[in-house]
N, CA, C and O atoms as a printed pandas DataFrame, in Angstrom:
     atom_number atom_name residue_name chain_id  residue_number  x_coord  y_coord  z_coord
0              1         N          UNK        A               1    7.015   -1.251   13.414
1              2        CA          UNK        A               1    7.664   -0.134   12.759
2              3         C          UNK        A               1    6.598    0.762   12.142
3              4         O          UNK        A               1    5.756    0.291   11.377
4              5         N          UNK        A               2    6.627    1.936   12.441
5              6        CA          UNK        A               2    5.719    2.596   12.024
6              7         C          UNK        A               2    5.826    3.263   10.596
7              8         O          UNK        A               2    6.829    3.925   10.328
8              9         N          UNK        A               3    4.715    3.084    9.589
9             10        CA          UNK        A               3    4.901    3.982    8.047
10            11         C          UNK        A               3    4.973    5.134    7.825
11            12         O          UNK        A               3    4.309    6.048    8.313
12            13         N          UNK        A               4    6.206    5.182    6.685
13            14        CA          UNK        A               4    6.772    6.150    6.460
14            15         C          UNK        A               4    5.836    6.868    5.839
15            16         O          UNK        A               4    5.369    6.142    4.962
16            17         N          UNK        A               5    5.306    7.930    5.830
17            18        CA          UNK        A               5    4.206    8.713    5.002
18            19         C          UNK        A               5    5.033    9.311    3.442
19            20         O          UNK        A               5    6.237    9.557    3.380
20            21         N          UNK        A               6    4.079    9.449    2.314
21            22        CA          UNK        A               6    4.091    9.381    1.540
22            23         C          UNK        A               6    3.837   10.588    1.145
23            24         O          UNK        A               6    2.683   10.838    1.492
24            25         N          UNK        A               7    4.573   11.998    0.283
25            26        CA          UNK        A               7    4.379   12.867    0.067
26            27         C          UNK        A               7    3.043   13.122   -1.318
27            28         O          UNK        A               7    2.267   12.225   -1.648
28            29         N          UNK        A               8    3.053   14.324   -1.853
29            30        CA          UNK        A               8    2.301   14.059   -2.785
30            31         C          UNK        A               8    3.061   13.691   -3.920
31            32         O          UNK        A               8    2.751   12.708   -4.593
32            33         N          UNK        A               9    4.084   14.447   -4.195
33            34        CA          UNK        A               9    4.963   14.155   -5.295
34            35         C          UNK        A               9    4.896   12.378   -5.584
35            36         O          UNK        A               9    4.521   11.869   -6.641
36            37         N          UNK        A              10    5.273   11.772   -4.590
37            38        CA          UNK        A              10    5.333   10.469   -4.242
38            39         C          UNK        A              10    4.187   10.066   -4.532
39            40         O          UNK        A              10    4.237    9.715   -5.710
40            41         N          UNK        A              11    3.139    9.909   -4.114
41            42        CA          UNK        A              11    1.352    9.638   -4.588
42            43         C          UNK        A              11    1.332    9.452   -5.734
43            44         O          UNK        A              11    1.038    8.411   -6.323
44            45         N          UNK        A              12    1.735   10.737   -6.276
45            46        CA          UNK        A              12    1.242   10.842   -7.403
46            47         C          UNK        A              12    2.340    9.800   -8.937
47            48         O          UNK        A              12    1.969    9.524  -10.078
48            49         N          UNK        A              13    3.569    9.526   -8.295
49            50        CA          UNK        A              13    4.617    8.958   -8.814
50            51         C          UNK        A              13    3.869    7.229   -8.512
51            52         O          UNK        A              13    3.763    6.482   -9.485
52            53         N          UNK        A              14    3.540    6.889   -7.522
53            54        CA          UNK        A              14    2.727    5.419   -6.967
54            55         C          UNK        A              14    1.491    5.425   -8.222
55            56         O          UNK        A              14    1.549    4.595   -9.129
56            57         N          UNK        A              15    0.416    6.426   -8.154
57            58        CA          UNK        A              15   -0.376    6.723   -8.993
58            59         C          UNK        A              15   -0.413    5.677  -10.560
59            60         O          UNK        A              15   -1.250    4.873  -10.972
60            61         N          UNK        A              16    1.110    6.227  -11.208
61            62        CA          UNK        A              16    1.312    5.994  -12.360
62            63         C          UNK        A              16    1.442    4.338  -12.376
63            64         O          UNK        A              16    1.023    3.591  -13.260
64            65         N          UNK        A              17    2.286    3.889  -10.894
65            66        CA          UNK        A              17    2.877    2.568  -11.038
66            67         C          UNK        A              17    1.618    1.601  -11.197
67            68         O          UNK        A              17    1.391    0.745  -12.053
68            69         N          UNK        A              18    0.634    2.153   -9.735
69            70        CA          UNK        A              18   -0.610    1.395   -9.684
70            71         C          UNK        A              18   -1.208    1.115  -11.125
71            72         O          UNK        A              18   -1.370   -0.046  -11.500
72            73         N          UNK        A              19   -1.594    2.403  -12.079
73            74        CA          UNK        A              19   -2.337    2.248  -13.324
74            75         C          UNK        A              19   -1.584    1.308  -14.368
75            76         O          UNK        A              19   -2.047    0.549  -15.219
76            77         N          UNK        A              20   -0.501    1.555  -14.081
77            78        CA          UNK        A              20    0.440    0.436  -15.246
78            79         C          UNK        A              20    1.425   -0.954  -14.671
79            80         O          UNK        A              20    2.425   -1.553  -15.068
80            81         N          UNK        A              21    0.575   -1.029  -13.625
81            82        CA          UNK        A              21    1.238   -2.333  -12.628
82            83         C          UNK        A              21    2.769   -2.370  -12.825
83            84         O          UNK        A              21    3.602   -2.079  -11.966
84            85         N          UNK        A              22    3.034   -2.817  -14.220
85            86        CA          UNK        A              22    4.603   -2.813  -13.609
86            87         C          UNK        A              22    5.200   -1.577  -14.944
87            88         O          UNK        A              22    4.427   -1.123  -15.788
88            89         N          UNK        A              23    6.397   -1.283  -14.885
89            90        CA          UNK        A              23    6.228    0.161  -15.861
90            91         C          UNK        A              23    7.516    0.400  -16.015
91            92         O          UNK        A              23    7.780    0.508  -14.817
92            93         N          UNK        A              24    8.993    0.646  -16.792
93            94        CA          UNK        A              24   10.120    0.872  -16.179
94            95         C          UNK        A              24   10.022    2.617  -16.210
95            96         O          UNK        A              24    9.278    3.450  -16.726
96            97         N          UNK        A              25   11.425    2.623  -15.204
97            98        CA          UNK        A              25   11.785    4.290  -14.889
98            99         C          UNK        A              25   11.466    5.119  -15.797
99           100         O          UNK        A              25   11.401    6.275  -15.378
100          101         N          UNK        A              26   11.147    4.926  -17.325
101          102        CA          UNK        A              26   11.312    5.599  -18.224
102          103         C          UNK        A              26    9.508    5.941  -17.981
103          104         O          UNK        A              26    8.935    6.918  -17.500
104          105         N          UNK        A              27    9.168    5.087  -18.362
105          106        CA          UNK        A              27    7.373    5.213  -18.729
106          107         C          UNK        A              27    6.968    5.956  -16.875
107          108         O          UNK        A              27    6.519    7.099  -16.787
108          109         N          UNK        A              28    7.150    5.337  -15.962
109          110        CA          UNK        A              28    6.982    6.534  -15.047
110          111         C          UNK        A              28    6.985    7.558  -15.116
111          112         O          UNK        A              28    6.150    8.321  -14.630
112          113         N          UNK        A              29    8.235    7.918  -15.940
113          114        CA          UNK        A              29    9.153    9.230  -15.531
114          115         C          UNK        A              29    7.835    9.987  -16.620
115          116         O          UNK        A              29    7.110   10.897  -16.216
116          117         N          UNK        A              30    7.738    9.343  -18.125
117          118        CA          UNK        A              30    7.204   10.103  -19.275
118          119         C          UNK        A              30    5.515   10.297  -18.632
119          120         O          UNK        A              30    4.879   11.260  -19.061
120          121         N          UNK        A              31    4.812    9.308  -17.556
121          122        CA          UNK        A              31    3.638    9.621  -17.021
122          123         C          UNK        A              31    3.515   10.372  -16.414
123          124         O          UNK        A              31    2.416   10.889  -16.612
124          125         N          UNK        A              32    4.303   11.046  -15.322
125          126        CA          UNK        A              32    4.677   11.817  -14.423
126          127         C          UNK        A              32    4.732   12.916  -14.808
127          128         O          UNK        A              32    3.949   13.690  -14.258
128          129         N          UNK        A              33    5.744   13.552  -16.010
129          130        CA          UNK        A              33    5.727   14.566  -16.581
130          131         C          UNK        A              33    4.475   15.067  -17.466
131          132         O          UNK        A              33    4.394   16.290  -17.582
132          133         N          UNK        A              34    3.735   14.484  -17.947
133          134        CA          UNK        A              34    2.402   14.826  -18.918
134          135         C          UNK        A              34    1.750   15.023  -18.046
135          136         O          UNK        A              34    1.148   16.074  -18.269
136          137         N          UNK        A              35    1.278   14.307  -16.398
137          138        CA          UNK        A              35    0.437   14.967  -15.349
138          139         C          UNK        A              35    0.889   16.299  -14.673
139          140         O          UNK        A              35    0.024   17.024  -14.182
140          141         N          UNK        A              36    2.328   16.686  -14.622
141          142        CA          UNK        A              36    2.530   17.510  -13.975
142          143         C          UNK        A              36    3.065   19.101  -14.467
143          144         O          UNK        A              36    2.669   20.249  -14.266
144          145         N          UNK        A              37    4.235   18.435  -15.252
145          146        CA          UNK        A              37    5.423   18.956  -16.560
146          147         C          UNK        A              37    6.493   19.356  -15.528
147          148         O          UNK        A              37    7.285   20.284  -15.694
148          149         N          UNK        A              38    6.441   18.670  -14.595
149          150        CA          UNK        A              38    8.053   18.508  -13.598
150          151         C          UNK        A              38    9.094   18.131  -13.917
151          152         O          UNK        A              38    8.989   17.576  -15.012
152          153         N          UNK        A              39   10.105   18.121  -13.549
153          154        CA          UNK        A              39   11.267   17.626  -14.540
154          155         C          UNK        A              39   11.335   16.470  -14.288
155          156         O          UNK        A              39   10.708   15.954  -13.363
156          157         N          UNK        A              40   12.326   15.676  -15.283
157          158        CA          UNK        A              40   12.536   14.226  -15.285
158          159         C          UNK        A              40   13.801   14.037  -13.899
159          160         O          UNK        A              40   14.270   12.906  -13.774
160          161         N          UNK        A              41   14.058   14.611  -13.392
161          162        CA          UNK        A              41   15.622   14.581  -12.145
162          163         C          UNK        A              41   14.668   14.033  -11.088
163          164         O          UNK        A              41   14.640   12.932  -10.538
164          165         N          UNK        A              42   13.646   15.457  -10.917
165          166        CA          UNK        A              42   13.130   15.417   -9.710
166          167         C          UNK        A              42   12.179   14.000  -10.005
167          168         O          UNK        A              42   11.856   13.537   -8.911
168          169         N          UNK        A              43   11.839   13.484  -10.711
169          170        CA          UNK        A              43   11.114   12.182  -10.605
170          171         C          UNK        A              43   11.809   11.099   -9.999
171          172         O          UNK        A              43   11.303   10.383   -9.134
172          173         N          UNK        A              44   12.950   10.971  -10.438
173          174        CA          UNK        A              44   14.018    9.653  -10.835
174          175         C          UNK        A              44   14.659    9.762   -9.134
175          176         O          UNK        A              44   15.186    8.709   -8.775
176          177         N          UNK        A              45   14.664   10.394   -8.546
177          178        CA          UNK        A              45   14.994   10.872   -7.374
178          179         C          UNK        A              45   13.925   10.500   -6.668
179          180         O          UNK        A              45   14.235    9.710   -5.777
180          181         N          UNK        A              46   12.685   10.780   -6.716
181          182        CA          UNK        A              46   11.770   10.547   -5.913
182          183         C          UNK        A              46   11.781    8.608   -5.474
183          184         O          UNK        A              46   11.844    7.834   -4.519
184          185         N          UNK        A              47   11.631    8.669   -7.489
185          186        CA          UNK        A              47   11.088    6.708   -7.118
186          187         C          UNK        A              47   12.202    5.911   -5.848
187          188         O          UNK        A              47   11.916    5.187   -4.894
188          189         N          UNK        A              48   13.645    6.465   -6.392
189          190        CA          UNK        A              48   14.578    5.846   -5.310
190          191         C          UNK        A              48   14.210    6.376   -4.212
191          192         O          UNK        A              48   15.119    6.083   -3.435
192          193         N          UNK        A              49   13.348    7.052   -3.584
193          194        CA          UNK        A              49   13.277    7.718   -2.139
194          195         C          UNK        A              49   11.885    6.686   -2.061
195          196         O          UNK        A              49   11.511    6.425   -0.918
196          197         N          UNK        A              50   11.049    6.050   -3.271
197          198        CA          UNK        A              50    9.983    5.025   -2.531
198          199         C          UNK        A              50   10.575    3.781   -2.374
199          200         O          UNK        A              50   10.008    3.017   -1.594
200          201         N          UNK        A              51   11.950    3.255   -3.134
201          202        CA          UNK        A              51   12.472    2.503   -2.932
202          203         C          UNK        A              51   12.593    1.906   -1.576
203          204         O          UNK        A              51   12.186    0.921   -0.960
204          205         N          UNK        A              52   13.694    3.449   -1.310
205          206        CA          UNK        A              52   14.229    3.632   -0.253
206          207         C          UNK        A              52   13.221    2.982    1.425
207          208         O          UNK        A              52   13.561    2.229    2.338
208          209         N          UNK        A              53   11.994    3.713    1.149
209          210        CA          UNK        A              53   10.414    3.269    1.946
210          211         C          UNK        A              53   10.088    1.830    1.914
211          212         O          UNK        A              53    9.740    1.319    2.979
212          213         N          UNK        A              54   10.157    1.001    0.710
213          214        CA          UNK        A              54    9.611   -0.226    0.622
214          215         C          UNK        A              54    8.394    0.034   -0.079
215          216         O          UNK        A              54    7.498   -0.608    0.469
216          217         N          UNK        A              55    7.768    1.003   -1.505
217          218        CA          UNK        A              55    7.123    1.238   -1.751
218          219         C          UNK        A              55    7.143    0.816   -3.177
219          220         O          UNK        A              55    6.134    0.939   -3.872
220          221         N          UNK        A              56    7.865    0.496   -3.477
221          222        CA          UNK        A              56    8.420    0.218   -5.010
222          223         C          UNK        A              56    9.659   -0.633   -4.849
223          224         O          UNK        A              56   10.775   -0.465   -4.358
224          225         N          UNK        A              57    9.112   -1.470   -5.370
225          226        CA          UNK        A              57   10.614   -2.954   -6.073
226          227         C          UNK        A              57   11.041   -2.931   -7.130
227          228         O          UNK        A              57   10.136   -2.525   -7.859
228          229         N          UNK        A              58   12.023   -3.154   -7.765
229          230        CA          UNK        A              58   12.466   -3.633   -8.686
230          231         C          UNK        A              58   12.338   -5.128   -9.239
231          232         O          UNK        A              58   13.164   -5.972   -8.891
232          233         N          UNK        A              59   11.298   -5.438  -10.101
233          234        CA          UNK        A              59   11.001   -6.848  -10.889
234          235         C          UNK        A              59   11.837   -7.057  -11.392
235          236         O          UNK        A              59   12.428   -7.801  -10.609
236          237         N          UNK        A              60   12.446   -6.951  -12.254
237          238        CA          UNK        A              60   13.534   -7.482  -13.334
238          239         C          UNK        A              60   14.094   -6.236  -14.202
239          240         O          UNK        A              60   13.595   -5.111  -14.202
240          241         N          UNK        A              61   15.440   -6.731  -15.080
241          242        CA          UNK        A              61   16.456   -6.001  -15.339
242          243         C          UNK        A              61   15.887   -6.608  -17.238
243          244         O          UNK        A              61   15.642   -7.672  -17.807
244          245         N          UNK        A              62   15.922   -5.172  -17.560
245          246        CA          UNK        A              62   15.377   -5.892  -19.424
246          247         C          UNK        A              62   16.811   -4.790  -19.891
247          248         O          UNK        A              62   16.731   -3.605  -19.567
248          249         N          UNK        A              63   17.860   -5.211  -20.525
249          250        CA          UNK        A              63   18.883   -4.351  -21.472
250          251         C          UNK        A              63   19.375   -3.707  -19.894
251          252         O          UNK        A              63   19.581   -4.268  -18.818
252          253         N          UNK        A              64   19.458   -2.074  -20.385
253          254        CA          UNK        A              64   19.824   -1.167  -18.916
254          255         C          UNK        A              64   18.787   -0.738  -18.167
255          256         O          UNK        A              64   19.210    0.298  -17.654
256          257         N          UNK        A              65   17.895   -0.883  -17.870
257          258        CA          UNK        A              65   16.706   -0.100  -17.207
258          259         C          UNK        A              65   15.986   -1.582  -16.806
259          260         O          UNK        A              65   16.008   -2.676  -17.369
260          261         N          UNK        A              66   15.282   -1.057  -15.460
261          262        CA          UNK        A              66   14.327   -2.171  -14.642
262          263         C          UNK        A              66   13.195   -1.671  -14.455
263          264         O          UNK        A              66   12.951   -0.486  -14.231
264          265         N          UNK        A              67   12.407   -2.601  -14.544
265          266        CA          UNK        A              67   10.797   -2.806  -14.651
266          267         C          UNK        A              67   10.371   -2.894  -12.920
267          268         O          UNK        A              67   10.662   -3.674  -12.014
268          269         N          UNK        A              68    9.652   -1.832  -13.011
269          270        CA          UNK        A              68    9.305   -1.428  -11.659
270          271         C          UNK        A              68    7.754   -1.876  -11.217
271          272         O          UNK        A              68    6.880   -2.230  -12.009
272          273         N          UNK        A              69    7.608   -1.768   -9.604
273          274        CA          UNK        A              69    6.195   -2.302   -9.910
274          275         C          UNK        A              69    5.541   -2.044   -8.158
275          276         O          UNK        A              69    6.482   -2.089   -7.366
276          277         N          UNK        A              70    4.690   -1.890   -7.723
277          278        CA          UNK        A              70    4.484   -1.017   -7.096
278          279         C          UNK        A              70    4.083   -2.253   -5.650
279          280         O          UNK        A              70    3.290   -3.189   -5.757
280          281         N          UNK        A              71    4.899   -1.891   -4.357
281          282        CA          UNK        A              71    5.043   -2.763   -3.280
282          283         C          UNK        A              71    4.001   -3.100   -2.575
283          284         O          UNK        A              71    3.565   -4.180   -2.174
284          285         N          UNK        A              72    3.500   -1.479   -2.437
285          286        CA          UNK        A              72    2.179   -1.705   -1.676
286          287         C          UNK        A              72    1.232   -1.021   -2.160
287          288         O          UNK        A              72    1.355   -0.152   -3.023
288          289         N          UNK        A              73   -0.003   -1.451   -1.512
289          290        CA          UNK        A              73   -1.434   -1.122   -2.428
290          291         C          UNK        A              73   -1.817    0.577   -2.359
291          292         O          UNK        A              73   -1.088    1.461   -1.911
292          293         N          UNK        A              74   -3.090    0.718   -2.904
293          294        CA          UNK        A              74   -3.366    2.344   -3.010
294          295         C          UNK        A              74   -4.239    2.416   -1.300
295          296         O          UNK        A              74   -4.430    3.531   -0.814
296          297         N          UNK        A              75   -4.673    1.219   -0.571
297          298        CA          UNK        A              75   -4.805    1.128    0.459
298          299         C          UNK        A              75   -4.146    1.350    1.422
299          300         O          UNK        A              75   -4.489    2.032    2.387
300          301         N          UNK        A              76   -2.977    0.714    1.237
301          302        CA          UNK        A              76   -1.995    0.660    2.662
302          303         C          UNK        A              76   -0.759    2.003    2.536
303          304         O          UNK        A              76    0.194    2.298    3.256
304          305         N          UNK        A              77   -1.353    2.647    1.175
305          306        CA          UNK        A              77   -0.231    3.793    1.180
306          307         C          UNK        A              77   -0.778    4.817    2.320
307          308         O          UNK        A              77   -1.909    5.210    2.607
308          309         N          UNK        A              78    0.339    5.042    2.772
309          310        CA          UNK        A              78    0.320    6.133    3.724
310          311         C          UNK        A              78    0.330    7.822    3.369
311          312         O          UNK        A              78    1.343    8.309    2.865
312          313         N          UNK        A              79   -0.451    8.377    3.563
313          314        CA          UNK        A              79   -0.648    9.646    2.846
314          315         C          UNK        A              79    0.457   11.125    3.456
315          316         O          UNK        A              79    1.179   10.849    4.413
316          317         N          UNK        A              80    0.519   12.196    3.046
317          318        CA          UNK        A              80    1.197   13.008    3.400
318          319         C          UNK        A              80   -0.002   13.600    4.661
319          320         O          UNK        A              80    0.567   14.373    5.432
320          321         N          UNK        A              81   -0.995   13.462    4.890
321          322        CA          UNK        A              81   -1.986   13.505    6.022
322          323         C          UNK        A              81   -1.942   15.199    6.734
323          324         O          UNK        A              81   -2.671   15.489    7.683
């Protein structure tokens, strides 16, 4: 099966996960915005579209929000090329 390539938006959303290994939606979302000042929609949208890839898992469920953590390496990510 061939990999799904990885936009930049996306990179740069992996970016945050890699530096904070595991991180929930929230602390993404608040890293994401201080690098960029994009909105919080278009983030929360994205991560489910790395989901969606196999790029990001879900570790565990703490209260309402899950601790995210990043599938594959800064190696094997596939770039927007």
């Amino acid at each position: 099966m061939a990999k799904r390539k990885l936009s930049r938006l996306e990179l740069q959303l992996m970016e945050a996960l890699w530096t904070h290994r595991q991180a929930s939606m929230c602390e993404v979302q608040g890293s994401f915005r201080k690098k960029t000042g994009r909105p919080t929609r278009l983030s929360r949208q994205s991560v489910y579209r790395l989901e969606a890839k196999k790029a990001v898992r879900r570790v565990k469920k703490v209260g309402n929000f899950h601790i995210l953590e990043a599938a594959i390496t800064r190696d094997a990510a596939p770039d927007e090329g």
